[in-house]
PDB file of N, CA, C and O in Angstrom:
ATOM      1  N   UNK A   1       0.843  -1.162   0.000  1.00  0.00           N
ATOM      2  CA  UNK A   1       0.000   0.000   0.000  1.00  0.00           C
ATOM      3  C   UNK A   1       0.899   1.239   0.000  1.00  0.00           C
ATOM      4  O   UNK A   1       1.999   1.269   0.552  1.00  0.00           O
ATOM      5  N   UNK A   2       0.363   2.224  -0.641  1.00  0.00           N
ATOM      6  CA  UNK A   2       0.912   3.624  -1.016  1.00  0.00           C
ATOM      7  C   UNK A   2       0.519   4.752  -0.079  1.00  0.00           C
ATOM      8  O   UNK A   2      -0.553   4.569   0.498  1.00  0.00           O
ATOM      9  N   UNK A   3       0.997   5.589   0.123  1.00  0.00           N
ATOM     10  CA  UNK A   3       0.332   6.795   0.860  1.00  0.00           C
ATOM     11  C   UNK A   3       1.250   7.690   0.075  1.00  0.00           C
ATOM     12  O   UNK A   3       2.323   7.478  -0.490  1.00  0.00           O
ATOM     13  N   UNK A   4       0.231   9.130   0.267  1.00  0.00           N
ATOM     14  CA  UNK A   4       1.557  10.297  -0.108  1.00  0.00           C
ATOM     15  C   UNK A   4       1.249  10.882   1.599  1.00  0.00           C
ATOM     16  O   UNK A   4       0.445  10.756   2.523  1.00  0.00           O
ATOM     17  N   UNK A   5       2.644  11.660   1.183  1.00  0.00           N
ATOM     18  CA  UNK A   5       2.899  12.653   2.620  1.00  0.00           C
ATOM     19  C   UNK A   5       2.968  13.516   2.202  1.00  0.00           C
ATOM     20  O   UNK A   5       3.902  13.636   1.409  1.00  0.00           O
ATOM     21  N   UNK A   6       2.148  14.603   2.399  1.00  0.00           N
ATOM     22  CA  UNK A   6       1.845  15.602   2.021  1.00  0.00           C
ATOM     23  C   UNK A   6       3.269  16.914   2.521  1.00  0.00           C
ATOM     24  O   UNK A   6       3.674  17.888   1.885  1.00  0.00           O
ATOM     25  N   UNK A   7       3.571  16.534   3.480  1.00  0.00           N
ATOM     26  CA  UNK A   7       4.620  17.194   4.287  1.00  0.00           C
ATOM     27  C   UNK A   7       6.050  16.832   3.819  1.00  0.00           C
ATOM     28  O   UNK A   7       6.987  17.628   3.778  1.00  0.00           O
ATOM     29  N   UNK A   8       6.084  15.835   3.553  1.00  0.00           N
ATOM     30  CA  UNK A   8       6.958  15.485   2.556  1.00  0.00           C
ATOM     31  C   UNK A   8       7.195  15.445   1.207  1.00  0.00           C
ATOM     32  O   UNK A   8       8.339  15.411   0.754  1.00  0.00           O
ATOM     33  N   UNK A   9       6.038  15.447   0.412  1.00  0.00           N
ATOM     34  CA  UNK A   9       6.234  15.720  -0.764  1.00  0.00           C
ATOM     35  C   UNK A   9       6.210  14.640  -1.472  1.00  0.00           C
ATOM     36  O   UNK A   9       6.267  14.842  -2.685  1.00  0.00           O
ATOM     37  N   UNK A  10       6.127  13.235  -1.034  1.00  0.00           N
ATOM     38  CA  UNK A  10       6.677  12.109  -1.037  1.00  0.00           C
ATOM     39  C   UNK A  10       5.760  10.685  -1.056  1.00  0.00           C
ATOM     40  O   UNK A  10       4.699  10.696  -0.432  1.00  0.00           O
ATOM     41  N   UNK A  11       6.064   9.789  -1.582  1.00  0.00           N
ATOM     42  CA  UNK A  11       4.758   8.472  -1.489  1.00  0.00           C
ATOM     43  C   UNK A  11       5.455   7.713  -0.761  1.00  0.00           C
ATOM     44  O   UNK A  11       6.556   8.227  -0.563  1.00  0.00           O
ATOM     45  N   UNK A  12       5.372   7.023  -0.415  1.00  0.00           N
ATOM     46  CA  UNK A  12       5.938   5.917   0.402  1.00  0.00           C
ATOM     47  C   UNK A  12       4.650   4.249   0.691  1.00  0.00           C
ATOM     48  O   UNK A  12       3.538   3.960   1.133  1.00  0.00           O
ATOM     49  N   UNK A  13       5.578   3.791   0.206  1.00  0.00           N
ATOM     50  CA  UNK A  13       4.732   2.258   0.340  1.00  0.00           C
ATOM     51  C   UNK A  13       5.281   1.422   1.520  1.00  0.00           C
ATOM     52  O   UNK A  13       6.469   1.636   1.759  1.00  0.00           O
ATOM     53  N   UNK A  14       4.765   0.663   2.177  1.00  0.00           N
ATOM     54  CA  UNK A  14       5.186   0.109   3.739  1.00  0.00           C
ATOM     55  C   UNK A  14       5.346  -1.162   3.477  1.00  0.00           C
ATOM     56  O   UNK A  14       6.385  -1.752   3.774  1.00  0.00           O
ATOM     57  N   UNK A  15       4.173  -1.824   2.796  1.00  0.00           N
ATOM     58  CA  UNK A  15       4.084  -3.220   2.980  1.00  0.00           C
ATOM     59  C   UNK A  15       5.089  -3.706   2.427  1.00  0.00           C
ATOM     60  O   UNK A  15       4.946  -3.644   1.205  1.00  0.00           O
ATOM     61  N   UNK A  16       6.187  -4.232   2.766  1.00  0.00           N
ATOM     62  CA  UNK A  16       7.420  -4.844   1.838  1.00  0.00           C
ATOM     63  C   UNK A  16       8.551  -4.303   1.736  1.00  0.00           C
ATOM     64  O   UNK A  16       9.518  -4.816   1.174  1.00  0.00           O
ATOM     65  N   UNK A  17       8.520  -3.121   2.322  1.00  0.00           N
ATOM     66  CA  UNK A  17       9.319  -1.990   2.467  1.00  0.00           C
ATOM     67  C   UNK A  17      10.814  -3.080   3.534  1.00  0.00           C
ATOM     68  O   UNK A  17      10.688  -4.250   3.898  1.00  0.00           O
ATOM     69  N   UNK A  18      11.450  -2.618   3.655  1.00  0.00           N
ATOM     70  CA  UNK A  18      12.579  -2.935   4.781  1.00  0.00           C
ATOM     71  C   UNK A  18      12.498  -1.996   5.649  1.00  0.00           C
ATOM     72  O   UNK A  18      12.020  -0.888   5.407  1.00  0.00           O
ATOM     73  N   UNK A  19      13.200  -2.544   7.305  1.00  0.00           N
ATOM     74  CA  UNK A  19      12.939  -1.632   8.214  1.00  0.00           C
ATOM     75  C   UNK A  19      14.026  -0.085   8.057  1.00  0.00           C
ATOM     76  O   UNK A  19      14.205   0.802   8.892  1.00  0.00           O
ATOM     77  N   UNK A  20      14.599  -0.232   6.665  1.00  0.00           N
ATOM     78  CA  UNK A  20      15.758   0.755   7.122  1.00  0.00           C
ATOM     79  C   UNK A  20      15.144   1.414   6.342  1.00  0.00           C
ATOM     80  O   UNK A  20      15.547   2.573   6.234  1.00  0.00           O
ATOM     81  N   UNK A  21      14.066   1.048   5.566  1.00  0.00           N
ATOM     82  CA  UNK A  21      13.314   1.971   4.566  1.00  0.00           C
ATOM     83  C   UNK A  21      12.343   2.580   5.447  1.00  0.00           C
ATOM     84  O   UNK A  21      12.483   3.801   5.375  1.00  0.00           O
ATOM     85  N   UNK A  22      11.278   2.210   6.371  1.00  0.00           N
ATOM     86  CA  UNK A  22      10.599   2.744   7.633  1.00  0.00           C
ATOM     87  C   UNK A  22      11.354   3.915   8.232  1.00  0.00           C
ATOM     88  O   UNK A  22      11.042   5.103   8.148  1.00  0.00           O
ATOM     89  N   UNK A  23      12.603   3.280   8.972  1.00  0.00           N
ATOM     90  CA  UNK A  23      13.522   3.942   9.240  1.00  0.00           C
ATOM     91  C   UNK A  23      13.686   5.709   8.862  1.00  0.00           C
ATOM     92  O   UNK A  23      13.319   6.756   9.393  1.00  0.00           O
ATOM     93  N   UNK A  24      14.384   5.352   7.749  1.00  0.00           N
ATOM     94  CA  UNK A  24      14.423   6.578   7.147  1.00  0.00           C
ATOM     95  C   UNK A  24      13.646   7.532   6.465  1.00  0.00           C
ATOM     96  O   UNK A  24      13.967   8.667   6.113  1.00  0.00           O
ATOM     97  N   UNK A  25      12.530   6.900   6.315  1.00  0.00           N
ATOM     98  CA  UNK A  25      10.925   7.297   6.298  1.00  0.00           C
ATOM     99  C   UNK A  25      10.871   8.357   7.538  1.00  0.00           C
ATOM    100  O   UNK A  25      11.006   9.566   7.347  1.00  0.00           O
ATOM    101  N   UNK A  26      10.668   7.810   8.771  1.00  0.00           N
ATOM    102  CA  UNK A  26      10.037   7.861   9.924  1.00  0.00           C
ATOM    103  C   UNK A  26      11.598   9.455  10.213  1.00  0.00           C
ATOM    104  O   UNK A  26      11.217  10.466  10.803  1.00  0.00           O
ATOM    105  N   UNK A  27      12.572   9.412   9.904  1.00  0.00           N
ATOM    106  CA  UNK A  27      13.650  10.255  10.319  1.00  0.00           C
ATOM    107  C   UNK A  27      13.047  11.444   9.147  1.00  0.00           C
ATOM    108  O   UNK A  27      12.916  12.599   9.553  1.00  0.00           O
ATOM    109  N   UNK A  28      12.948  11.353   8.742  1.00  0.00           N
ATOM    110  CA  UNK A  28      12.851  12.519   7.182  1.00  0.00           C
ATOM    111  C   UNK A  28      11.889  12.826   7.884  1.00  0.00           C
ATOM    112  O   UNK A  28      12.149  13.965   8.274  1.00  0.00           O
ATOM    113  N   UNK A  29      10.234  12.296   8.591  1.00  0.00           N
ATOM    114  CA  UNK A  29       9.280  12.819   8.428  1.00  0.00           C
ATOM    115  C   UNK A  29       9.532  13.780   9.609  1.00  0.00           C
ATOM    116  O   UNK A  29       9.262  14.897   9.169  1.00  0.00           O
ATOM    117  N   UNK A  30       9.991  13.902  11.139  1.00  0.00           N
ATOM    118  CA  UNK A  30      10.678  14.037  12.562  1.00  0.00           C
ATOM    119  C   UNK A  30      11.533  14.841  11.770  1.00  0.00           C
ATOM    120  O   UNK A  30      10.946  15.886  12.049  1.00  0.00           O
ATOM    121  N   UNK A  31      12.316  15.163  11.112  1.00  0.00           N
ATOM    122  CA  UNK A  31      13.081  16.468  10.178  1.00  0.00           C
ATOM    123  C   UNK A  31      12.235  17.371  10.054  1.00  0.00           C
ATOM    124  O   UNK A  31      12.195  18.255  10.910  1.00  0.00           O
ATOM    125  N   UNK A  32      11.206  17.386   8.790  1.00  0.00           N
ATOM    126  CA  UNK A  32      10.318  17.851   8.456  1.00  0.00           C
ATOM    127  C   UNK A  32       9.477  18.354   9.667  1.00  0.00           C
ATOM    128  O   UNK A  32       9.362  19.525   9.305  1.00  0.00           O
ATOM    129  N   UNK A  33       8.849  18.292  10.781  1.00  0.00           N
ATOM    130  CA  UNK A  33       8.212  18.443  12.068  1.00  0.00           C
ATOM    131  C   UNK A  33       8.986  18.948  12.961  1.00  0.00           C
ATOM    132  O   UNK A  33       8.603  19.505  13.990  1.00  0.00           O
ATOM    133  N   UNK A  34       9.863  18.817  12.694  1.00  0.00           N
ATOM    134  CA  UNK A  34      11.519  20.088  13.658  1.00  0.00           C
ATOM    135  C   UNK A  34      10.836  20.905  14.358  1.00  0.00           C
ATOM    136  O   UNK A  34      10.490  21.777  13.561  1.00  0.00           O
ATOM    137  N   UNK A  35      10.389  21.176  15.476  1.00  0.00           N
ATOM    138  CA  UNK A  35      10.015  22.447  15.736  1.00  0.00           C
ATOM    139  C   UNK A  35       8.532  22.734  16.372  1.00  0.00           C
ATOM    140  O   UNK A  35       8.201  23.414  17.343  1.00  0.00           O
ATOM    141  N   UNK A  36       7.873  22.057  15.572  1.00  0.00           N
ATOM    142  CA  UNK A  36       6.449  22.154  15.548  1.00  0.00           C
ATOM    143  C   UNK A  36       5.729  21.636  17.067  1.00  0.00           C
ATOM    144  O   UNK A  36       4.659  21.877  17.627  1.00  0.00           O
ATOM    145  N   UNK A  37       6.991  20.761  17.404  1.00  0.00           N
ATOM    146  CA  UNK A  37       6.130  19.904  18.614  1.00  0.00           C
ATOM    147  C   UNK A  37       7.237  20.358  20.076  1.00  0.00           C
ATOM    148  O   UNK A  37       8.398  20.624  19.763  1.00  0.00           O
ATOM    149  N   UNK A  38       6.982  20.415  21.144  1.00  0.00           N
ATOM    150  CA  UNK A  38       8.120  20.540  22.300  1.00  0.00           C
ATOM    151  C   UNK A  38       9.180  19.236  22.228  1.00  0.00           C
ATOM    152  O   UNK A  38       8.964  18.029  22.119  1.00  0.00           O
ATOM    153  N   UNK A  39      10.341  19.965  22.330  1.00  0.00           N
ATOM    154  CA  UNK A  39      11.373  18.839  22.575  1.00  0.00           C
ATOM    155  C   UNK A  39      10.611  17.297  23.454  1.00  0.00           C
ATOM    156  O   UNK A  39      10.520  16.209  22.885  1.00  0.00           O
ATOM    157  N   UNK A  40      10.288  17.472  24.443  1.00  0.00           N
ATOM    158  CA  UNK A  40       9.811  16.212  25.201  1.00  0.00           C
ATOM    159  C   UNK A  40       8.798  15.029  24.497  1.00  0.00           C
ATOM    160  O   UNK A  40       8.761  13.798  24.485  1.00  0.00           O
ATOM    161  N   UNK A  41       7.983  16.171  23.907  1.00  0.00           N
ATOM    162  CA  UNK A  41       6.877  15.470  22.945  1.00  0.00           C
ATOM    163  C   UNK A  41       7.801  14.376  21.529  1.00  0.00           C
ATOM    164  O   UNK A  41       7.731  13.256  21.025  1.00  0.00           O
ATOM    165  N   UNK A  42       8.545  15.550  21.435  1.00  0.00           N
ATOM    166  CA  UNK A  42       9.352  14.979  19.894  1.00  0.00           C
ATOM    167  C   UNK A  42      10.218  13.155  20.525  1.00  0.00           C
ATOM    168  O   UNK A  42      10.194  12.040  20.004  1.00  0.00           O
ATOM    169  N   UNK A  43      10.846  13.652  21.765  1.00  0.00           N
ATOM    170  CA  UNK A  43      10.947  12.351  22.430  1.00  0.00           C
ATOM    171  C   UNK A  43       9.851  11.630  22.739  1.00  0.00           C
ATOM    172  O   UNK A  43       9.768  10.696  21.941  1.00  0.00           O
ATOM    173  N   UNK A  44       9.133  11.625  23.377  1.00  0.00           N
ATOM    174  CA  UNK A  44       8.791  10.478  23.750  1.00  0.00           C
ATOM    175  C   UNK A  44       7.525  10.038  22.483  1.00  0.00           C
ATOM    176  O   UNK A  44       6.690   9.196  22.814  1.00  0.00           O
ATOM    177  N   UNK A  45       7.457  10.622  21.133  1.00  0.00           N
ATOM    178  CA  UNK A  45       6.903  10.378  19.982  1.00  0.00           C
ATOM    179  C   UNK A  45       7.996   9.635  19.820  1.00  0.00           C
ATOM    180  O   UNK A  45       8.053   8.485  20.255  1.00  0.00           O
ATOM    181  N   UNK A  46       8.824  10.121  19.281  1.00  0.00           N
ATOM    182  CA  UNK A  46      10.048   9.043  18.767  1.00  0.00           C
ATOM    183  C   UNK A  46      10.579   7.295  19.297  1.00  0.00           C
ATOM    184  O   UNK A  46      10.921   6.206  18.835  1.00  0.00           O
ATOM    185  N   UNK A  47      10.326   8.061  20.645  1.00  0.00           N
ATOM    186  CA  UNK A  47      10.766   6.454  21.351  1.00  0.00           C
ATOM    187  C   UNK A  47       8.722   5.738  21.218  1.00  0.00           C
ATOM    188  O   UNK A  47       8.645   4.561  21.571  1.00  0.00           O
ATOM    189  N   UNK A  48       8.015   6.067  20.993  1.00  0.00           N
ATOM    190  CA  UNK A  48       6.474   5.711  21.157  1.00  0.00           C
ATOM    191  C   UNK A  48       6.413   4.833  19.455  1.00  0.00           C
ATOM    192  O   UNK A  48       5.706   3.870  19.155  1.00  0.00           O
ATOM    193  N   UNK A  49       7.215   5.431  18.753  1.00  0.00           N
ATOM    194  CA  UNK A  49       7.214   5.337  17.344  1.00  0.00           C
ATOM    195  C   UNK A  49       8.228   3.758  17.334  1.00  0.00           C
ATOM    196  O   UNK A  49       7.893   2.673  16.859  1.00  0.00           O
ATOM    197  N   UNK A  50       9.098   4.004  17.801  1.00  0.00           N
ATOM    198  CA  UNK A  50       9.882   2.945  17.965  1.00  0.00           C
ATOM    199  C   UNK A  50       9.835   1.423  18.759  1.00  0.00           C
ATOM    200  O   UNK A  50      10.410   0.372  18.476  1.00  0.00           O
ATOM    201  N   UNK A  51       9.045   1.714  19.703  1.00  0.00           N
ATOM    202  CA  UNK A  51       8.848   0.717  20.559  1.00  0.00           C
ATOM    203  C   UNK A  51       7.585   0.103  19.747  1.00  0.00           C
ATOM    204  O   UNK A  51       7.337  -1.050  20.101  1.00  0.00           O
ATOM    205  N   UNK A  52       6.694   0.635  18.692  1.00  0.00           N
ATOM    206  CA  UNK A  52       5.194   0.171  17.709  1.00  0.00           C
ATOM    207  C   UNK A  52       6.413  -0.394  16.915  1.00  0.00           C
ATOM    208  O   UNK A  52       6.884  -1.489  17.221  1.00  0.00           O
ATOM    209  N   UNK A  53       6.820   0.201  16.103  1.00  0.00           N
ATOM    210  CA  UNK A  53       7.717  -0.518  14.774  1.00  0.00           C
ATOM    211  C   UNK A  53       8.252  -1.678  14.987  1.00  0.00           C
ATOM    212  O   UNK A  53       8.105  -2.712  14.336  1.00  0.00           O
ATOM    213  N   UNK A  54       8.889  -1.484  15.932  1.00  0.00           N
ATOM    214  CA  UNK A  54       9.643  -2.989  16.603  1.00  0.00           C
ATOM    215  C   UNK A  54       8.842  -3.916  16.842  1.00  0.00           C
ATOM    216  O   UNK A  54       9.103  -5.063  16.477  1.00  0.00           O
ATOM    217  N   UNK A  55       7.582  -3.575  17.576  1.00  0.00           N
ATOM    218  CA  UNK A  55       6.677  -4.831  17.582  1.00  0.00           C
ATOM    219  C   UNK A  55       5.985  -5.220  16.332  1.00  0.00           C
ATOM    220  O   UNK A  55       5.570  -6.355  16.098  1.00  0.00           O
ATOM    221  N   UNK A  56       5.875  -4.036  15.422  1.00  0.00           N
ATOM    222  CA  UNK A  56       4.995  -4.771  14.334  1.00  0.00           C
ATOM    223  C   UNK A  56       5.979  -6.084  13.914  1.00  0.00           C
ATOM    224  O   UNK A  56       5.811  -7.296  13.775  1.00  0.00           O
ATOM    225  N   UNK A  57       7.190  -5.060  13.785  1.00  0.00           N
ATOM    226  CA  UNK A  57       8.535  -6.522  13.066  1.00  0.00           C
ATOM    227  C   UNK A  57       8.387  -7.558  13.785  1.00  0.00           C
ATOM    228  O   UNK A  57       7.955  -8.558  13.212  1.00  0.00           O
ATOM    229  N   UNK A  58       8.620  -7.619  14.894  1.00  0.00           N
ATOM    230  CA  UNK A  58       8.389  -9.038  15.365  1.00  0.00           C
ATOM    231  C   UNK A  58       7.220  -9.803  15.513  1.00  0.00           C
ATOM    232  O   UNK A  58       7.265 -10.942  15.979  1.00  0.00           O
ATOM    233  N   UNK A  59       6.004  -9.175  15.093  1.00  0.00           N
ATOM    234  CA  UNK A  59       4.283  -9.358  14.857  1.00  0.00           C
ATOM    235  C   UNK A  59       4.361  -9.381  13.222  1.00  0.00           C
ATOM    236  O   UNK A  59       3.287  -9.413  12.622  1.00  0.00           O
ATOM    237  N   UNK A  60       5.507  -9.369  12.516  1.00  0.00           N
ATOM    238  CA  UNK A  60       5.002  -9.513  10.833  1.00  0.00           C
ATOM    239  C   UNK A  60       3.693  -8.653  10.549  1.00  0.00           C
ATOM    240  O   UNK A  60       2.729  -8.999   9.866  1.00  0.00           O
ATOM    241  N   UNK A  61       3.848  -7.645  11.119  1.00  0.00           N
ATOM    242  CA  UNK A  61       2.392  -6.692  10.708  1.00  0.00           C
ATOM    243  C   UNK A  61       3.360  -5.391  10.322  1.00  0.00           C
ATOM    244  O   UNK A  61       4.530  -5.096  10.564  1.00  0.00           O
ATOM    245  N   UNK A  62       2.080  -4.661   9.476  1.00  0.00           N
ATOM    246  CA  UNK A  62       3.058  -3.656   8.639  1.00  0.00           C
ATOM    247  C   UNK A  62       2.350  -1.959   9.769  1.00  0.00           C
ATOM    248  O   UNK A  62       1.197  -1.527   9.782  1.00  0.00           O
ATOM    249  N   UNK A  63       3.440  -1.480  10.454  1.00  0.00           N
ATOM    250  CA  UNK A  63       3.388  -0.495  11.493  1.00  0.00           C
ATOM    251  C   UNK A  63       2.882   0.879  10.796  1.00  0.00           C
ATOM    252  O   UNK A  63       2.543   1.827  11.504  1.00  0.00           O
ATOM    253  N   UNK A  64       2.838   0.959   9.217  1.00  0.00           N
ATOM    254  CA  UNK A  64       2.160   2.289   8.576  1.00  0.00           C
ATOM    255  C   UNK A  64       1.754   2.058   6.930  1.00  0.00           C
ATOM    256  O   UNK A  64       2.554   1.677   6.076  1.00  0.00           O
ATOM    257  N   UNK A  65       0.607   2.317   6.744  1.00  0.00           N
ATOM    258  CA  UNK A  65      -0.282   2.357   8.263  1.00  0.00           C
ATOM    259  C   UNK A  65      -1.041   1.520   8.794  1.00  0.00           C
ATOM    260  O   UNK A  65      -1.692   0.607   8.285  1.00  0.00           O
ATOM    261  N   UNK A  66      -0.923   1.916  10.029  1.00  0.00           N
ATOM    262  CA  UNK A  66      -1.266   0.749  10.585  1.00  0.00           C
ATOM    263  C   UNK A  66      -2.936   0.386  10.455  1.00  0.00           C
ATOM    264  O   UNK A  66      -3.655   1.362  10.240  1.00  0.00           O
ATOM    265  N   UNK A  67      -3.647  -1.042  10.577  1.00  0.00           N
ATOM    266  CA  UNK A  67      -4.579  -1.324  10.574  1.00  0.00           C
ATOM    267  C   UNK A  67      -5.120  -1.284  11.870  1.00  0.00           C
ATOM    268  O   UNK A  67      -4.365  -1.808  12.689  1.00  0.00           O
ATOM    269  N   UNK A  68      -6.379  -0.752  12.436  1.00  0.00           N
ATOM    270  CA  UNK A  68      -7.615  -0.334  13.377  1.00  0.00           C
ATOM    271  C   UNK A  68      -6.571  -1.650  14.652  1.00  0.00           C
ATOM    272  O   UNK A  68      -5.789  -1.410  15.572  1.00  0.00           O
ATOM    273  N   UNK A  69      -7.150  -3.117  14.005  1.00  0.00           N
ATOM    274  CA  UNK A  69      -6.529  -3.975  14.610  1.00  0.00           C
ATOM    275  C   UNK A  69      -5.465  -4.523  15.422  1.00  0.00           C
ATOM    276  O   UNK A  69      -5.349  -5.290  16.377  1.00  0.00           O
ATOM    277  N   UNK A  70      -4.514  -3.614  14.435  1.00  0.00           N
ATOM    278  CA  UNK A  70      -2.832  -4.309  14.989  1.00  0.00           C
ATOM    279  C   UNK A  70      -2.838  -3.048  15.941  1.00  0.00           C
ATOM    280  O   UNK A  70      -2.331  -3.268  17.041  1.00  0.00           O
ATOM    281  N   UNK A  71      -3.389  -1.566  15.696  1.00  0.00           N
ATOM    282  CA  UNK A  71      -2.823  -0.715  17.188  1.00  0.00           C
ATOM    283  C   UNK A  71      -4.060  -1.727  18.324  1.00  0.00           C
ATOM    284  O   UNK A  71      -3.824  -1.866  19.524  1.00  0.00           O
ATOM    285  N   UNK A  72      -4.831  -2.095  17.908  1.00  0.00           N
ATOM    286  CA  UNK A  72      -5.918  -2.972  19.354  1.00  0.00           C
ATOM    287  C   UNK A  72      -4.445  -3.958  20.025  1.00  0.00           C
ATOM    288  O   UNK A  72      -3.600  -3.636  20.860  1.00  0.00           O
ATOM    289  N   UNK A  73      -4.576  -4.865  19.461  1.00  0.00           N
ATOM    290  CA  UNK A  73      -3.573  -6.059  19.480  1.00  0.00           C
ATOM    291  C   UNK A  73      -2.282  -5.203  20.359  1.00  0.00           C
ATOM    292  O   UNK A  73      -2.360  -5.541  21.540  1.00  0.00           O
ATOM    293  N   UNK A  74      -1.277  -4.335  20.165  1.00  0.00           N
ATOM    294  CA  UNK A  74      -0.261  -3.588  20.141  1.00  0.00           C
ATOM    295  C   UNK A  74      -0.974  -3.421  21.582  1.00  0.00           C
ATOM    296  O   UNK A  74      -0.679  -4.169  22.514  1.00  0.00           O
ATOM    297  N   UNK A  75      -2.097  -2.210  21.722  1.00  0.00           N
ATOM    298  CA  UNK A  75      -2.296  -1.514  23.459  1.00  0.00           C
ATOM    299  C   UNK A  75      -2.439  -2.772  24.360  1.00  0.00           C
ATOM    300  O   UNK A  75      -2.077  -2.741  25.536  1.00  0.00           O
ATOM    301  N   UNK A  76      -2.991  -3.914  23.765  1.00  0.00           N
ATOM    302  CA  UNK A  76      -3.515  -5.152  24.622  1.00  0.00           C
ATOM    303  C   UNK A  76      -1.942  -5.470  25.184  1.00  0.00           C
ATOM    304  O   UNK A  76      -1.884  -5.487  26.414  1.00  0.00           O
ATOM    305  N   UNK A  77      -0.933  -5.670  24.633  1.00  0.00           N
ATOM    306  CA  UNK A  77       0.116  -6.463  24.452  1.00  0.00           C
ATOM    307  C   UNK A  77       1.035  -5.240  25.402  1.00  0.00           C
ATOM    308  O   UNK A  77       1.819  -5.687  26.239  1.00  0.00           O
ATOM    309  N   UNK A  78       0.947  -4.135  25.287  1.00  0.00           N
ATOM    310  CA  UNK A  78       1.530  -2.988  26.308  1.00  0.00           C
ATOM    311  C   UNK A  78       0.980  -3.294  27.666  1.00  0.00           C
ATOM    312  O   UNK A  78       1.708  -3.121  28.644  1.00  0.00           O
ATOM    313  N   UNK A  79      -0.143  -3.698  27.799  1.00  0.00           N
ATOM    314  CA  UNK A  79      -0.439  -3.695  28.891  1.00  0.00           C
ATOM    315  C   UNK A  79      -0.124  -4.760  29.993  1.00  0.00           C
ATOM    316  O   UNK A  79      -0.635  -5.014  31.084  1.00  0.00           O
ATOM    317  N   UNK A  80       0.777  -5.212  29.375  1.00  0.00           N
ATOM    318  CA  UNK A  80       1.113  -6.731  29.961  1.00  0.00           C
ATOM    319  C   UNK A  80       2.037  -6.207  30.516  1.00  0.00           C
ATOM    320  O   UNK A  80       1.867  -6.082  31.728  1.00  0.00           O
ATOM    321  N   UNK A  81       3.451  -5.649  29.922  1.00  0.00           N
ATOM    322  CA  UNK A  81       4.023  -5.069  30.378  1.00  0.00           C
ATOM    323  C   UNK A  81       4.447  -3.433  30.900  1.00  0.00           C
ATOM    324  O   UNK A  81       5.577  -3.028  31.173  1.00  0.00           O
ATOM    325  N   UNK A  82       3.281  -2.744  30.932  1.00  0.00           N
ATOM    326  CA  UNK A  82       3.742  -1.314  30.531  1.00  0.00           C
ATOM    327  C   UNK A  82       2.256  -0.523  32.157  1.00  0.00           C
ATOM    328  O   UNK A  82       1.048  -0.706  32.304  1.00  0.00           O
ATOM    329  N   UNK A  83       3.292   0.283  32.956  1.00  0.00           N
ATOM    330  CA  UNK A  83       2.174   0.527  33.549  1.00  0.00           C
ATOM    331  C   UNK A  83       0.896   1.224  33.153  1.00  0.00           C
ATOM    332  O   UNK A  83       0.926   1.435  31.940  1.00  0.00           O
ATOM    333  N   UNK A  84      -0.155   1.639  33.679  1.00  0.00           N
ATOM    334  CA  UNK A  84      -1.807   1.853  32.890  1.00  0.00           C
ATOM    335  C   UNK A  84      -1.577   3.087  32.421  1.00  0.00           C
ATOM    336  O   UNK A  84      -1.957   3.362  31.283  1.00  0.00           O
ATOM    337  N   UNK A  85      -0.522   4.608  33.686  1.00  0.00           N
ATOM    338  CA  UNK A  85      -0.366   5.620  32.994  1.00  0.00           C
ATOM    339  C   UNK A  85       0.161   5.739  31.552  1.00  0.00           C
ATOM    340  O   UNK A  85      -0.127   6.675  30.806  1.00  0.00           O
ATOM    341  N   UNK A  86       1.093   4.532  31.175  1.00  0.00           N
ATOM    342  CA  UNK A  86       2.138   4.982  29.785  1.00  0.00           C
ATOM    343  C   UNK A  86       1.530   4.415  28.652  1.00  0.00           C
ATOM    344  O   UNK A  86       2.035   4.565  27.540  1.00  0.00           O
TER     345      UNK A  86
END
């Protein structure tokens, strides 16, 4: 599947993609957004972004975009380990 990014200028397809292609997806787009959000936010988006990606990879599910389902599946699976505030 295709998306454009409007902010980017850019299409990007996920499904099949490699993670260094996500990767550098996900860095270009956090370039582009420089600013826009408070430093803290931009962290803990980034690490929020990272800790989903990683699980899709090891869930063989494709992290963008993501389907209704896999973020259900994903909060269920946080909650096992992750306290109720985070």
């Amino acid at each position: 599947m295709t998306f454009s990014d409007p902010l980017l200028d850019s299409d990007y397809s996920v499904h099949g993609e490699s993670p260094t292609d996500l990767d550098a997806f996900l860095s270009s787009y956090f370039r582009a957004a420089k600013g826009a959000l408070s430093p803290n936010t931009e962290r803990a988006l980034r690490a929020d972004l990272t800790i989903f990606t990683a699980w899709c990879r090891d869930h063989a599910l494709a992290p963008l975009p993501a389907e209704a389902t896999t973020v259900v599946v994903f909060i269920n699976a946080m909650e096992q380990v992750k306290a109720p505030a985070t």
